[in-house]
C-alpha positions in Angstrom: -9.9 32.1 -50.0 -12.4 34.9 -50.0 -10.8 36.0 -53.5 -12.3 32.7 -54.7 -15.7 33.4 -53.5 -16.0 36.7 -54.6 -14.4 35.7 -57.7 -16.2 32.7 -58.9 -19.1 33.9 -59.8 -17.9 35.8 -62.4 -16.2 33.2 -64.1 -19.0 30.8 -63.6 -22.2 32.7 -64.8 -21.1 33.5 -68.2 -19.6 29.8 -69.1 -24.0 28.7 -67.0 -25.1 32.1 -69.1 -23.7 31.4 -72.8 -25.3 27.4 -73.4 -29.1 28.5 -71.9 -29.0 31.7 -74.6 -27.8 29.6 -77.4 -29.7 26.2 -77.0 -32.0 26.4 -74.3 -34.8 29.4 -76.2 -32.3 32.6 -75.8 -32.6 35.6 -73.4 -36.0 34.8 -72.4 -35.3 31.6 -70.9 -32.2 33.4 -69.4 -33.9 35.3 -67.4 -36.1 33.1 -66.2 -33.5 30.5 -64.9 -32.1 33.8 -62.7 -35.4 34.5 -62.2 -35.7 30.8 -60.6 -32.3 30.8 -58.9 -32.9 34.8 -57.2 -36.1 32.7 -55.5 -34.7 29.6 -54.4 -31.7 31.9 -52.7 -34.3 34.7 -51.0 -35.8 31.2 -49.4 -32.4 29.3 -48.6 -31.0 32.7 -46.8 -34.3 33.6 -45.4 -34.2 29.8 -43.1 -30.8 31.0 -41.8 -31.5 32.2 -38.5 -27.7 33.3 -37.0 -23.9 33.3 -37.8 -21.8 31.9 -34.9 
């Protein structure tokens, strides 16, 4: 299972990456959607407050 988790996300971000570049406005917009998702996890991980 933890092979999955490690390994998703590099399936996953090139099949999100490769429609925003070529019909949302490009690189530009790419980064601002990671820009957008790096923020909303900083604030989801910051409100955890312990691992049982």
């Amino acid at each position: 299972m933890i092979n999955v988790v490690n390994a998703l996300p590099q399936v996953v971000a090139p099949a999100l990456a490769a429609p925003t570049v070529t019909y949302l406005g490009g690189y530009r917009v790419l980064y601002l959607v990671v820009a957008v998702i790096g923020v909303a996890e900083a604030v989801l991980v910051r409100r955890i407050t312990g691992v049982d």
